[in-house]
N, C-alpha and C positions, 0 to 999 in steps of 0.2 A: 468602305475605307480599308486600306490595309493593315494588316499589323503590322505594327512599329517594335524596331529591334532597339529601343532605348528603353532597357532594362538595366535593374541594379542586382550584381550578384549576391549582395548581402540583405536583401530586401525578403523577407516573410512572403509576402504576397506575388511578388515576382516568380519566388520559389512556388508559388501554388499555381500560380497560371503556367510556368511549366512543366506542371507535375511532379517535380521534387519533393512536393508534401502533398497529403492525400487533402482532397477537398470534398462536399457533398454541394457536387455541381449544381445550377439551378441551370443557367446559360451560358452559352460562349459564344461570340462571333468575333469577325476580325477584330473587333476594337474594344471589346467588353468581356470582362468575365462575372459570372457571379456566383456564390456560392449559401450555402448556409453558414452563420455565425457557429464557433463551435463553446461561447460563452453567449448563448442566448437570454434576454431579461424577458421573449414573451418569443412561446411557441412560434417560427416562422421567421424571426429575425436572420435576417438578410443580411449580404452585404454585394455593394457594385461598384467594381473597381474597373478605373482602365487598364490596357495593355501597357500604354505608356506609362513608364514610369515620370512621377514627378510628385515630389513631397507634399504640395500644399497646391491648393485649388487654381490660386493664380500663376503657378509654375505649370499647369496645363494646357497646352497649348489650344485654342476653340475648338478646333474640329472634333475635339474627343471630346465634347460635354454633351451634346446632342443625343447621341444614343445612350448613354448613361441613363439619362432621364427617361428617355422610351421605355432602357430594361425595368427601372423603377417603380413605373406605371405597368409595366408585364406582371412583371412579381404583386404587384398589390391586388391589379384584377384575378389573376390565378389565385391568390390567397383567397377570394372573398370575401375580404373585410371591412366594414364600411367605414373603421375608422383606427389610422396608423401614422405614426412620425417617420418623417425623413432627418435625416440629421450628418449632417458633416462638418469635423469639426478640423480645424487650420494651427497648427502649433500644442506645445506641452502647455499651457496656461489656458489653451479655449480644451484639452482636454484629447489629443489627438496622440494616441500610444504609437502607431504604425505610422511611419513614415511614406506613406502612398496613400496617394488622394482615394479615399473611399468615403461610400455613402451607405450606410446605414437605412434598410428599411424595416420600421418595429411594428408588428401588428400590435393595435392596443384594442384587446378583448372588450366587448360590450358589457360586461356581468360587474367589473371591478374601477374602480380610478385608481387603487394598485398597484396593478398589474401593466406588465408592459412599461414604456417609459415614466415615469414619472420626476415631473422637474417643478420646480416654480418659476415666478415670472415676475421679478420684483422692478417693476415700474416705478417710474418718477414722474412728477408734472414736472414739464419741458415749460422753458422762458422761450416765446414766441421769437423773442428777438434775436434769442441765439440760436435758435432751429433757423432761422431765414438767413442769418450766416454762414451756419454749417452746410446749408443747402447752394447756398451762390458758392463756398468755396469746394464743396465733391462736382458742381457741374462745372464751374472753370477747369477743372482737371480729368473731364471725361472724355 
């Protein structure tokens, strides 16, 4: 794929893929950059951002999601860790400071639950009735 000249001149990350601001490269190809976090929560923390500039996940055009995930899957095999979070997050209220779709990969140490990401996961029981709703109406609009 080529790189894409749809870049934001006030964009942080933009500025790092074109070297405006120093970065500790991991990878680069046409379509991907990735670097090390310089606010890490667990040795090894990543991040893999497109060239293309676009705020939020779904303002990303398809063709740039595919090797995202390749480099994701690079960086975690090269790390050797056998257990890490992926994490990206869409808007100020899901928690997304930088305005470019990036993804997050967090080694999370074997020794600690600690260490590395740490989040909860506060679940509800779902009313069958309305999960079978919510479900006909995201596939009527897929």
């Amino acid at each position: 794929m080529a790189a894409s000249s749809h870049t934001d001149d006030n964009c942080i990350f933009c500025k790092i893929i074109k070297g405006d601001i120093p970065s500790f490269k991991l990878i680069e190809t046409d379509a991907v950059y990735s670097f090390l976090d310089i606010g890490p929560i667990a040795p090894g923390h990543a991040l893999v951002i497109p060239k293309y500039h676009a705020a939020k996940l779904h303002d990303l055009p398809d063709e740039h999601l595919g090797e995202i995930l390749a480099t994701l899957k690079k960086i975690a095999v090269a790390q050797g860790v056998e257990n890490y979070n992926i994490l990206q997050n869409n808007g100020r209220i899901a928690h997304q400071v930088v305005d470019h779709v990036h993804f997050h990969m967090i080694p999370k140490p074997s020794d600690s639950d600690e260490a590395g990401l740490v989040i909860g996961w506060p679940t509800k029981k779902a009313d069958m009735d309305d999960l079978k709703k919510l479900a006909e109406d995201i596939k009527g609009k897929l």
